[in-house]
C-alpha positions in Angstrom: 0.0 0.0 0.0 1.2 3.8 -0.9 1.8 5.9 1.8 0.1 9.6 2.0 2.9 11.7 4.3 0.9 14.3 5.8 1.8 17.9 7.3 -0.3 20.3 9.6 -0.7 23.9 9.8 -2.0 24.4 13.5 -2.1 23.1 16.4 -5.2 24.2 18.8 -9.0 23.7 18.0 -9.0 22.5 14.6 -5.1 21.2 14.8 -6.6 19.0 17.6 -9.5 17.7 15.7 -8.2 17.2 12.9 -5.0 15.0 13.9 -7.8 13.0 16.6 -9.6 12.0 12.3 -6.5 11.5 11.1 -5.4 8.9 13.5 -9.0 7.5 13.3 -9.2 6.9 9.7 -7.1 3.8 9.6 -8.8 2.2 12.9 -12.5 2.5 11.3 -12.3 2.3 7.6 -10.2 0.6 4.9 -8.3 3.5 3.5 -6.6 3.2 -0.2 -3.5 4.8 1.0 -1.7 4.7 4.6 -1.8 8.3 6.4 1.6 8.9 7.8 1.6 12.0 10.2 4.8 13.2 9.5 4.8 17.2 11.0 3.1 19.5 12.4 3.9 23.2 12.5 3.0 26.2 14.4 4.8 29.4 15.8 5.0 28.8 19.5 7.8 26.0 19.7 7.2 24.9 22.8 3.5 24.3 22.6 3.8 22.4 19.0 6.3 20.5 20.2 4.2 19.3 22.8 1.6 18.9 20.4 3.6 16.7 18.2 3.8 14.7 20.9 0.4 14.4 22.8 -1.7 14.0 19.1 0.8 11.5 17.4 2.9 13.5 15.1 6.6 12.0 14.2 8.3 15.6 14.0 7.3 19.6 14.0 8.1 22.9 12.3 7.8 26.5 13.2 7.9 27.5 9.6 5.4 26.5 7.4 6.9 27.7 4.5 9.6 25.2 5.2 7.0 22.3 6.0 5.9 22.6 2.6 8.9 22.3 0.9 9.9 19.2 2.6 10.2 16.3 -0.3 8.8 13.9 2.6 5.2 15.7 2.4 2.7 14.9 -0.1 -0.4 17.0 1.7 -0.7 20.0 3.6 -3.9 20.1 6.2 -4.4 23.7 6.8 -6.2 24.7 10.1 -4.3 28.1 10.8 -6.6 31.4 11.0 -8.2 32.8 7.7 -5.2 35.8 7.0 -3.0 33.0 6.1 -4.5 30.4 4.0 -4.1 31.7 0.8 -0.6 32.2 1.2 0.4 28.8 2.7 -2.2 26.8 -0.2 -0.5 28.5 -2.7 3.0 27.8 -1.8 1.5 23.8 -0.8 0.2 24.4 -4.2 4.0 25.5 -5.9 5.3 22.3 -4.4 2.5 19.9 -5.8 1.1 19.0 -2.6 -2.3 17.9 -2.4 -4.5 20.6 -0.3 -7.1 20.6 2.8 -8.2 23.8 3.9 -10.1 24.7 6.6 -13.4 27.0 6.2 -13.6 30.5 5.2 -11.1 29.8 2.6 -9.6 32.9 2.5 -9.7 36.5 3.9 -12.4 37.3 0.5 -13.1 36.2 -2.7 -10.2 37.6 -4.9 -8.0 35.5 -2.3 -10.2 32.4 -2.6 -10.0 32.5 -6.6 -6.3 32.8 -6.8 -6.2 29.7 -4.3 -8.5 27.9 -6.5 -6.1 29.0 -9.7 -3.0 27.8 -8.2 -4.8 24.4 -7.2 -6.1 23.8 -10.5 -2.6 25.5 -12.5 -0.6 22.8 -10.6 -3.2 20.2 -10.9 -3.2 19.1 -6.8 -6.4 17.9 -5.4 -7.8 20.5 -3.0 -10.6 20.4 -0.3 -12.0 22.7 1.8 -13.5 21.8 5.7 -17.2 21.8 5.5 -16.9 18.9 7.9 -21.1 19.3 8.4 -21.7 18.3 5.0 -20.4 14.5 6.5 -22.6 14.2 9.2 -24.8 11.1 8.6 -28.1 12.6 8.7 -27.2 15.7 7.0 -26.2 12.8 3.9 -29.2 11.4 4.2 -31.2 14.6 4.0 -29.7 15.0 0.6 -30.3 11.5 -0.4 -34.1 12.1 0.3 -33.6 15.4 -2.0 -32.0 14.1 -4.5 -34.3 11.2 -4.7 -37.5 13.6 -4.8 -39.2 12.7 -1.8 -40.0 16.5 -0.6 -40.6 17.6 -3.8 -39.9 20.9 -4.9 -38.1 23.2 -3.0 -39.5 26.5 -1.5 -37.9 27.4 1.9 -34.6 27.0 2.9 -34.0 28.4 7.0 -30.8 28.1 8.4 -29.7 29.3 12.0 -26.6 28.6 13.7 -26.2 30.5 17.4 -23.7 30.6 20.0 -23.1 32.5 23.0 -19.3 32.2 23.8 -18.4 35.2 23.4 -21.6 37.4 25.3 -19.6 38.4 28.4 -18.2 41.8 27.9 -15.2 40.9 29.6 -14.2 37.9 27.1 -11.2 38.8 25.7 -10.2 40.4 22.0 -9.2 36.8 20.6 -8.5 37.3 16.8 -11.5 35.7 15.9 -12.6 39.2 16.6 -10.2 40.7 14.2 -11.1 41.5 10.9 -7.6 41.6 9.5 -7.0 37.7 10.7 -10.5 36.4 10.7 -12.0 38.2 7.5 -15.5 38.3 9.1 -17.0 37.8 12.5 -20.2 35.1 13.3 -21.1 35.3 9.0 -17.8 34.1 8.0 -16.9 31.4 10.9 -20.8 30.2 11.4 -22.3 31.2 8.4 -20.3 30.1 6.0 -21.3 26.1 7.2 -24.8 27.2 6.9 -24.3 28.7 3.3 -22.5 25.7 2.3 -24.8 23.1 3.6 -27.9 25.7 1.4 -25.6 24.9 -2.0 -25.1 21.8 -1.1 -28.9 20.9 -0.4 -31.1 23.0 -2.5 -28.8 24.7 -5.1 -27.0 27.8 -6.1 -27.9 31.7 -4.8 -29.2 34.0 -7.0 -29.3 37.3 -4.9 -28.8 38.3 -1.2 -30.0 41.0 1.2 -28.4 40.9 5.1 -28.0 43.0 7.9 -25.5 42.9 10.7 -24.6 44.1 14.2 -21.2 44.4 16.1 -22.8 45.0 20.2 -19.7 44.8 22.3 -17.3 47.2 20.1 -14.3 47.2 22.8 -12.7 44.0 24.5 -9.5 42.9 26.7 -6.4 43.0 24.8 -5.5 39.4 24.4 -2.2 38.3 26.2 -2.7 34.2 25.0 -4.4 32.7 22.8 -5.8 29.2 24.3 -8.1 27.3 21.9 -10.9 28.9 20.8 -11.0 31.1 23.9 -7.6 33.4 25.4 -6.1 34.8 29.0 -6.6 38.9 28.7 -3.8 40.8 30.0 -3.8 42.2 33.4 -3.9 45.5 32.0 -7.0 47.7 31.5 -5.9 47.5 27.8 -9.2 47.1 25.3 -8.7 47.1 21.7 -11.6 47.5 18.9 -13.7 44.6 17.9 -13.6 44.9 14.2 -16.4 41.9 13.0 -19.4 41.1 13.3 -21.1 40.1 16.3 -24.4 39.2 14.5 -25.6 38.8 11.1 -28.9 37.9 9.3 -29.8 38.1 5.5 -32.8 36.8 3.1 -31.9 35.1 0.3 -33.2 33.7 -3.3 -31.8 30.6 -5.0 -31.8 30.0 -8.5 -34.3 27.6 -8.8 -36.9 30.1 -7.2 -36.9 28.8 -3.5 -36.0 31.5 -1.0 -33.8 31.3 2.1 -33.4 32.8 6.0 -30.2 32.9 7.7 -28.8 33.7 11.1 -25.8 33.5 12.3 -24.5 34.9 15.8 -22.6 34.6 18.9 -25.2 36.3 21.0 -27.5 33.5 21.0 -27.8 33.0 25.3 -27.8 29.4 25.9 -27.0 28.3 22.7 -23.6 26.2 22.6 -23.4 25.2 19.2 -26.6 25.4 17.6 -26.6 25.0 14.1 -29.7 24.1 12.3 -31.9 24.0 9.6 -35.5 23.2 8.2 -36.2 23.0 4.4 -39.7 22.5 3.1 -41.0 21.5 -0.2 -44.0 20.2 -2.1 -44.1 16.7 -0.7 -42.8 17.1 2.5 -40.1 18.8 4.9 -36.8 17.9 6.4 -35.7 18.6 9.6 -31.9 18.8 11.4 -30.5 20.6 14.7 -26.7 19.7 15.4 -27.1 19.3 18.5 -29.0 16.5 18.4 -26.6 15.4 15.1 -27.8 11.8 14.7 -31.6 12.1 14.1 -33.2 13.9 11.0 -37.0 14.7 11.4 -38.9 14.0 7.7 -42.0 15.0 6.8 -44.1 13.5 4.5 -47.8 14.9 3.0 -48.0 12.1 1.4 -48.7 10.0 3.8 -52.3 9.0 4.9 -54.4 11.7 6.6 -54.6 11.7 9.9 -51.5 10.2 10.7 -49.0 12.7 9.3 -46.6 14.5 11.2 -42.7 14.5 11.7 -41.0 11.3 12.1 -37.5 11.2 13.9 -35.0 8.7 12.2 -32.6 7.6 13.8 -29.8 8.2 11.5 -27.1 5.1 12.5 -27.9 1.6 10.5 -26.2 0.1 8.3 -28.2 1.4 5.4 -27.3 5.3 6.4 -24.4 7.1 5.2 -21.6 5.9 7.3 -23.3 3.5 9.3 -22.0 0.1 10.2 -18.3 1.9 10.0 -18.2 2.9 14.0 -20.8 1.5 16.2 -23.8 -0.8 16.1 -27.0 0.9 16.3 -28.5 3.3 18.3 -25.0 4.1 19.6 -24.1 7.5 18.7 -21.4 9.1 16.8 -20.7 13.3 17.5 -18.6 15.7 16.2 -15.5 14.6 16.1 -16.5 11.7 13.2 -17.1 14.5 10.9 -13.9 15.8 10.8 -12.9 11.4 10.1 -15.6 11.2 7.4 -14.2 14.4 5.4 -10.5 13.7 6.2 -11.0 10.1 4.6 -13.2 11.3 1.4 -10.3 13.7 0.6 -7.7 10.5 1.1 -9.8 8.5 -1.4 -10.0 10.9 -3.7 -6.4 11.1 -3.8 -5.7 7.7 -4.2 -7.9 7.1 -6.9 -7.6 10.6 -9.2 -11.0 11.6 -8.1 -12.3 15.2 -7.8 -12.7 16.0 -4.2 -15.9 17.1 -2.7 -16.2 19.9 -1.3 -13.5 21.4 -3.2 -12.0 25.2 -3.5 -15.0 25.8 -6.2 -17.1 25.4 -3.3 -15.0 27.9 -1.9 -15.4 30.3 -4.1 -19.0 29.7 -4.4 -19.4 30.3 -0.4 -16.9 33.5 -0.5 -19.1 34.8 -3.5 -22.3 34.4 -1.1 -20.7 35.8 2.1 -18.9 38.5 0.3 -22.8 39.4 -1.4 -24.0 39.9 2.2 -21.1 42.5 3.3 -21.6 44.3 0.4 -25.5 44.4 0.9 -24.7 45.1 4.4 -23.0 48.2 3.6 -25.0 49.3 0.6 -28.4 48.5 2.2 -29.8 47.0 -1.0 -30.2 43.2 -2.6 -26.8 41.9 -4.2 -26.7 39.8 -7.6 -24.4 36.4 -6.9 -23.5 36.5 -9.7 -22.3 39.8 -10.4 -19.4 39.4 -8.1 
């Protein structure tokens, strides 16, 4: 069997979850290639160093622009913050190494197209982390889809809330700053429930949002520690320069219309991404929260006895089942990150396009950069025109 010699670009949330799929791959399917974890790299020495060690990684760097040089590396994982992707993809790109990139993928859409060109000029297989795409029931949803079982489409509403960061107190981590993160709770949460809209009902036509920032000064942040950081003992604030909170309407292509939210001021909401899509024949249901059931709908079923079904979404006959446990025993979040991470190792081994790739991307950056702009003009934006 060939070997696939991997390298990773961070170290903390998504470093850690995606070396835990990495390291699961081989355990729970039957992989084409053998994952080697060769390095990972970050800044702070001492800390990826001790990440090498604690999530299985044979060496480390604290340059990535010598990890991707290194003739031992066939693909580069990215999970650094946004201001860097495009930079490190194309360089991974320069050295034909096969490409995962975390979501947003990039700062905005001219960065995400010159990813995608370098990709495609150097002919490397590149996918980007929509990891929610490979949760079973969210598969299944678009099996019933595909398969016409709803019907046509008219609504598409999508919420995803969080409250992590309502204290006022909570430090300026650089997810709350524009030049690192691009955008605030529309680029890190809305872009899954953008992608999971293309993905399910089809491509956006046009888009109207709106957006709030609430708490506009924070603690200067003295370290970074996951997704959260330590302030500095200082009375130091700096400006919060993204969005706390945004919301926008949107009309797809084939006619159906759309409601978003996306926010980090949603009080006693941890990670609550969800959405409900209704159509002529019926409805589909999902929260992720509750990630392994999908709720169907069906008006085609006999009077009097209609009304939403849960399925329990973990046999044998749903996507991924029979690959971790037996029934009724739950996977969670963490399998996502497996599911994607080993659809991106199969296309590789067998010269298959990847799915989702940097056109999906593209396509997402197009959407998200449509809301700023309508944020800022106050007026509907044409996809397409962008």
């Amino acid at each position: 069997m060939k070997t696939l010699n991997v390298g990773l670009v961070g170290y903390k949330f998504m470093g850690k979850a995606h070396s835990n799929a990495l390291q699961r791959i081989g355990m729970f399917f039957d992989p084409s290639l053998k994952i080697q974890m060769k390095a990972i790299c970050g800044r702070d020495e001492e800390w990826v160093k001790q990440s090498a060690q604690k999530y299985g990684w044979e060496s480390y760097e604290t340059s990535w622009e010598k990890l991707v040089k290194r003739d031992d590396i066939d693909m580069i994982d990215i999970t650094a913050p946004s201001n860097v992707h495009k930079e490190i993809a194309i360089a991974a790109a320069e050295s034909k190494k096969h490409i995962f990139c975390e979501k947003p993928l990039a700062l905005d859409l001219k960065d995400a197209r010159e990813m995608l060109k370098a990709a495609e000029d150097h002919e490397v297989k590149h996918q980007i982390g929509f990891n929610y795409r490979f949760a079973p029931a969210v598969r299944l949803a678009k099996k019933l889809i595909d398969q016409g079982k709803i019907g046509t489409i008219y609504h598409f509403r999508a919420l995803y809330l969080q409250d992590w960061i309502m204290d006022p107190e909570f430090p300026l981590v650089w997810r709350l700053n524009k030049d690192i993160a691009g955008s605030g709770s529309l680029g890190d949460l809305g872009a899954h429930i953008i992608d999971l809209a293309r993905y399910l009902v089809g491509e956006f036509d046009k888009v109207i949002g709106m957006s709030k920032t609430f708490i506009k000064e924070r603690p200067i942040v003295e370290k970074m520690t996951g997704l959260s950081g330590r302030a500095q003992d200082s009375a130091a604030r700096g400006k919060v320069t993204v969005d706390d909170a945004t919301l926008f309407l949107a009309e797809f292509k084939n006619g159906a219309l759309g409601s978003f939210e996306a926010t980090r001021f949603g009080n006693g909401h941890k990670n609550g991404m969800s959405f409900e899509i209704n159509g002529s024949k019926g409805s589909l249901r999902f929260e992720f929260e509750r990630m392994n059931e999908l709720q169907y709908y069906s008006a085609e079923d006999e009077a009097g006895t209609q009304g939403f079904r849960t399925i329990q979404v973990t046999e044998d006959v749903h996507p991924y089942g029979g690959i971790w446990w037996p029934v009724g025993h739950v996977i969670g979040y963490e399998h996502t990150f497996v599911h994607e991470l080993y659809e991106f190792v199969e296309a590789i081994a067998h010269d298959r396009p990847p799915e989702p790739d940097f056109n999906d991307g593209v396509k997402c950056s197009q959407v998200l950069e449509g809301v700023e702009i309508s944020v800022k003009e106050r007026q509907w934006v044409d996809i397409d025109s962008l």
